[in-house]
N, C-alpha and C positions, 0 to 999 in steps of 0.2 A: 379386830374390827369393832367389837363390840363397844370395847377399852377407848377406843380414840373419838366413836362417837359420843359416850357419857362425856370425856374430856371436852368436846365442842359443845355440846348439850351445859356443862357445868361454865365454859367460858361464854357462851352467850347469855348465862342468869349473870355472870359478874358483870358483865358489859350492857345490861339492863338496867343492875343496883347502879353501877358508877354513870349511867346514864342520867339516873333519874336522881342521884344524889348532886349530878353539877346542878341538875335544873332547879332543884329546891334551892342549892346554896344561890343560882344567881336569881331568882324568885326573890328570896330574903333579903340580899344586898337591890335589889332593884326597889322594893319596896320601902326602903330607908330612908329617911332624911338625908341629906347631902351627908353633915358631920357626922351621924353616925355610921354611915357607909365609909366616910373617911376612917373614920376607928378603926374599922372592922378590916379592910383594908390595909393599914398601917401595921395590924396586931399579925396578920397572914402575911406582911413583907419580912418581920420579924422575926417570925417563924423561919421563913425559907431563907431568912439571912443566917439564921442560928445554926440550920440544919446545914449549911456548906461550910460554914467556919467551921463544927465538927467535924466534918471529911476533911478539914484539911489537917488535920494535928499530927502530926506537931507543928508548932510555930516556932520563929526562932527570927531575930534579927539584928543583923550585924554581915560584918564579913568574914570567910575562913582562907587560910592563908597558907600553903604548904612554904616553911623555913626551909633554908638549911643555914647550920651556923658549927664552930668548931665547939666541941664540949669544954667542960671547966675540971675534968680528970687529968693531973701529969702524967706522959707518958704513955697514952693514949694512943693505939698503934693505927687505927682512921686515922685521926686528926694527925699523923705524925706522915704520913702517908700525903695531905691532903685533902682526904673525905671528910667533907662536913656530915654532919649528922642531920637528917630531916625534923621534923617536928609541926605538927599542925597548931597555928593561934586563932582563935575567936576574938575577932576583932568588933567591938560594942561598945553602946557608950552608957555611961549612969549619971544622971541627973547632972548632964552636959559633960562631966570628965568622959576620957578615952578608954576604954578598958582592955587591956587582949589578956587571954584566957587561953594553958596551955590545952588543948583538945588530946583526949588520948585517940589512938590511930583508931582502934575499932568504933569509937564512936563518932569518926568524922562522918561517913557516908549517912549518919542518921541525922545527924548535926546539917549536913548540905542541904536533904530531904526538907530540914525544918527551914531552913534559909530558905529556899525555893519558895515553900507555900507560907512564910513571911511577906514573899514579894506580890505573892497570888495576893493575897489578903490585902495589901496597899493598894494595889490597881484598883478591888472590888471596894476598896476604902472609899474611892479617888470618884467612882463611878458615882456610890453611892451619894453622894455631896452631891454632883452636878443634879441628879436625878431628883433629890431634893429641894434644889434652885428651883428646878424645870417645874417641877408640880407649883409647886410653891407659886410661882411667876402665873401660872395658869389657872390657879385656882385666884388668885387674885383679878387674873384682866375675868374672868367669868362675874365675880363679883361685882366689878366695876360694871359689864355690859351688863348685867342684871338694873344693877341700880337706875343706869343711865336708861332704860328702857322703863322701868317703875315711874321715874320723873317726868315722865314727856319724850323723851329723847334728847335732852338737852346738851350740856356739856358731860363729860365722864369726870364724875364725882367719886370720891371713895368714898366704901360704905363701912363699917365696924360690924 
């Protein structure tokens, strides 16, 4: 009893500290000049780009491919039989040529693992760009309705 009260006692002082620590950080960024709130900003999307691309490792890009094909041994009692033999390729490219890459078996399912969060990371790629436009686009018409307000309201002028 005692035990589970210090525990809520100790989790309401950290939900005090992380209270009062978002407040100063948006205190700081609220107080900022536009650009340097952009920085600050851009340096914390940074960060939390950095820290998912970590989670996601391994990376790996290409395709993997389970063969089968007859070996190159005579007399070979599979292949005489029939049975091709398996084999996994890594299929990738190098500075546009095609490459495939035999895979040995126990490292394929690490190898998939890293394909997977290749693809994760292309999507977050893909998102990342638009989101970029999007600011981009937006910090721009702000600019301009800024400007256009400064002049009288005239025409919408671009400002540098």
């Amino acid at each position: 009893m005692i035990i589970s009260i210090l525990r809520c006692h100790y989790f309401v002082i950290f939900l005090s500290f992380f209270y009062l620590t978002v407040c100063m950080i948006f205190a700081y960024i609220s107080g900022m000049n536009e650009k340097n709130r952009l920085r600050l900003l851009n340096r914390l999307n940074q960060k939390a780009f950095q820290s998912e691309v970590a989670s996601l490792w391994p990376l790996a890009r290409g395709s993997l491919t389970l063969i089968r094909k007859p070996c190159i041994r005579p007399g070979c009692p599979a292949c005489a039989k029939g049975v091709k033999h398996s084999a996994y390729i890594l299929m990738t490219r190098d500075k546009g040529a095609r490459r495939c890459l035999y895979v040995p078996r126990d490292l394929a399912p690490i190898l998939r693992q890293a394909l997977r969060n290749g693809k994760v990371l292309e999507r977050r790629l893909a998102r990342l760009a638009m989101q970029m436009i999007l600011a981009y686009r937006a910090q721009h018409r702000r600019r301009l309705v800024r400007h256009s307000s400064l002049s009288g309201g005239g025409s919408l002028v671009r400002s540098r």
